[in-house]
C-alpha positions, 0 to 999 in steps of 0.5 A: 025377696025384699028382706033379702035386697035389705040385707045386701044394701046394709051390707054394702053400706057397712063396707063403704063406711068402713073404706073411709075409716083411715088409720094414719098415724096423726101428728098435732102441730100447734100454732106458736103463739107469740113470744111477746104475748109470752113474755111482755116488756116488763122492767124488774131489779134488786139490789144485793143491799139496801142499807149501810153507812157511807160510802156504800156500793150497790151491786144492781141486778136486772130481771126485766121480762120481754127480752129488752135490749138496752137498759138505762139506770138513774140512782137518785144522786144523778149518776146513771149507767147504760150496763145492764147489772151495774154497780154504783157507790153512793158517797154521802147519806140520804135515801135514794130513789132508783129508777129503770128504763128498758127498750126492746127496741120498738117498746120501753117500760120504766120502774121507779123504786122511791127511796129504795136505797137508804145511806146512813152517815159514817160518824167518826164520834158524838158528843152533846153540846154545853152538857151537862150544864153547871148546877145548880139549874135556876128558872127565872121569874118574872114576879107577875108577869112570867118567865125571862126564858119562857112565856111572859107579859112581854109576849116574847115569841122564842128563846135560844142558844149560840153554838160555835161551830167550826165544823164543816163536816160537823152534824146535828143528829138531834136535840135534848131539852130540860124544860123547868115550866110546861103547862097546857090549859083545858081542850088544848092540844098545842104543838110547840115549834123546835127549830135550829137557826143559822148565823148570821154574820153580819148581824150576829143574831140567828138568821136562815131557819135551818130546821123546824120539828114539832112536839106537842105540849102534853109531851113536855109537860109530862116530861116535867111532871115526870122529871125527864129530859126532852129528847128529839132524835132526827130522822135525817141529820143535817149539817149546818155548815157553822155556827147556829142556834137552837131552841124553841117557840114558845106556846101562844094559847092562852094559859099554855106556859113553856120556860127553861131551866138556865144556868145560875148567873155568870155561869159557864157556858155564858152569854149564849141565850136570845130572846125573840120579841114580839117585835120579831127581834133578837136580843141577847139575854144580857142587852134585854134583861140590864139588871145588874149589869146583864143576866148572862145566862144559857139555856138547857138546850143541847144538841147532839151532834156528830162529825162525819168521817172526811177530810178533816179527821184522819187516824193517827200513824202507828208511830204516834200514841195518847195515853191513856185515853180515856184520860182525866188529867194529864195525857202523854203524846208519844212517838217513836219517830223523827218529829222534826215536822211535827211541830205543835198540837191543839185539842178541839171540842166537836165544833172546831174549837179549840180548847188546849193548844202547844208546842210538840217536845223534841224529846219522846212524848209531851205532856198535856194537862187536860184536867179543865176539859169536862167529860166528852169527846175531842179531837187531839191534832197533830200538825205539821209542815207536810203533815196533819193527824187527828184522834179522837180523845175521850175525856171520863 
């Protein structure tokens, strides 16, 4: 009988469980979580170029995360914009940093890019200053006590060079040098100062200091065991905005030695080398060193430079033509129209100066004897009453 209840009780305990066994068909809803928790506020863009002469224009893109609402550009030249993919045209060189701003509205988040956008210059031609110079080069000694362009007993500080510039848009890319003297003592390890000058007008002597850059002794004097040149390329090139000096500080650790090869007296360039004294003063090679009746001398120093493509360099009409060019000795400026208002011409070195100068022929072409520019590059104008042209020349 007991085992009898048994077995009904489970039985009946087996149908309860199974009257709460439920068969509905179950769909999962899951919580959204929040979309900022999904996507944060994050700024992001490109740029479809990075690099290029000037002007460049630069197409900026926003890939900024949190579902922003308004956008706010610096490009580092102090233009900005509000739209969100902007496009911006840097109009001169440099290396621009560019900066974001975004806002959702109740949050923002910025993201700078340093020196994002790199804008090289567009140069319309290149040349280096007084080179080569005439041969043959001479040093000059100073029997026991140095040399007149290096360092010496006086204790003279600098040398350097006046380079006439008439230029606005004229700029300097780097610097070459030929050193005739370079020694550096035992345990030294000296870094000589190449620096650039202003002119000063009122005092004809170098003035503002432009640009300084170093090299270290061991290089030069390696460059003369070796017979090289020394040359400093810039990473930025600057304008000067006239004429200027170059040139170099001389070493000031004892039994360290600097000098220049110059050119033989009286030869051209002339005049064109000072002296820094120990006074802190400048003087011209000739007022310093009197001997018979001033040492007119100028220094291996040479500037590369380059004319910015601007206002003071256009191409030469189709109607106008320079043969040959390159040229050697004599050229021919053609035209195949009426020049009435065009009336003269002058050839200029990269600085402005001018070289060669005349009057434009009513007839075809005019001849133009070029047989005393040295080798290089300049700059042939065409001026007018309402018209001005300018070509580049090259002399071989």
């Amino acid at each position: 009988m007991k085992i009898l209840l048994t077995s009904i009780f489970s039985l009946l305990t087996f149908f309860c469980i199974a009257q709460q066994t439920r068969h509905d068909f179950i769909v999962p809803v899951t919580k959204p979580e929040n979309v900022s928790s999904l996507k944060s506020l994050e700024a992001k863009f490109v740029a479809d170029v990075l690099q290029g002469a000037a002007p460049l224009t630069v197409k900026f893109t926003d890939q900024s995360s949190g579902n922003p609402i308004s956008w706010k550009w610096h490009f580092g030249d102090g233009d900005s914009s509000i739209v969100q993919h902007p496009t911006h045209t840097y109009a001169t060189y440099g290396q621009y940093t560019v900066k974001l701003s975004i806002s959702d509205g109740a949050n923002g988040f910025a993201l700078e890019k340093k020196d994002y956008i790199k804008v090289t210059p567009n140069y319309v031609s290149c040349d280096t200053l007084h080179y080569p110079l005439p041969e043959p080069l001479t040093y000059y000694a100073i029997p026991g006590k140095g040399y007149v362009a290096g360092n010496n007993t006086y204790n003279d500080r600098a040398v350097s060079d006046y380079f006439e510039n008439m230029q606005p848009n004229l700029a300097i890319t780097g610097m070459i040098y030929r050193f005739a003297k370079a020694k550096q003592s035992a345990g030294h390890n000296e870094k000589i100062p190449l620096q650039i000058w202003k002119f000063d007008p009122s005092t004809g002597k170098p003035g503002t200091l432009l640009r300084s850059d170093t090299v270290l002794l061991s290089t030069l004097a390696s460059d003369v065991t070796n017979n090289r040149y020394t040359t400093v390329d810039f990473d930025t090139p600057f304008q000067p905005g006239g004429s200027f000096f170059a040139g170099v500080r001389f070493p000031v650790l004892t039994g360290d030695t600097l000098a220049f090869w110059s050119t033989g007296p009286g030869k051209v360039p002339v005049n064109t080398a000072w002296i820094l004294q120990n006074t802190n003063n400048w003087i011209s090679a000739p007022d310093l060193w009197t001997q018979q009746g001033g040492l007119i001398i100028s220094n291996a120093i040479f500037p590369k430079v380059c004319l910015l493509n601007g206002i003071d360099h256009t191409r030469t009409p189709a109607s106008f033509a320079i043969w040959p060019n390159p040229a050697h000795d004599f050229i021919s400026i053609v035209y195949q129209e009426d020049i009435k208002d065009i009336t003269q011409f002058s050839i200029s070195d990269l600085t402005g100066k001018i070289l060669i100068s005349g009057n434009i022929s009513q007839s075809l072409s005019t001849a133009v004897d070029v047989q005393m520019l040295k080798p290089g590059i300049y700059l042939l104008t065409i001026k007018g009453i309402h018209t001005y042209f300018s070509s580049k020349l090259i002399i071989k």
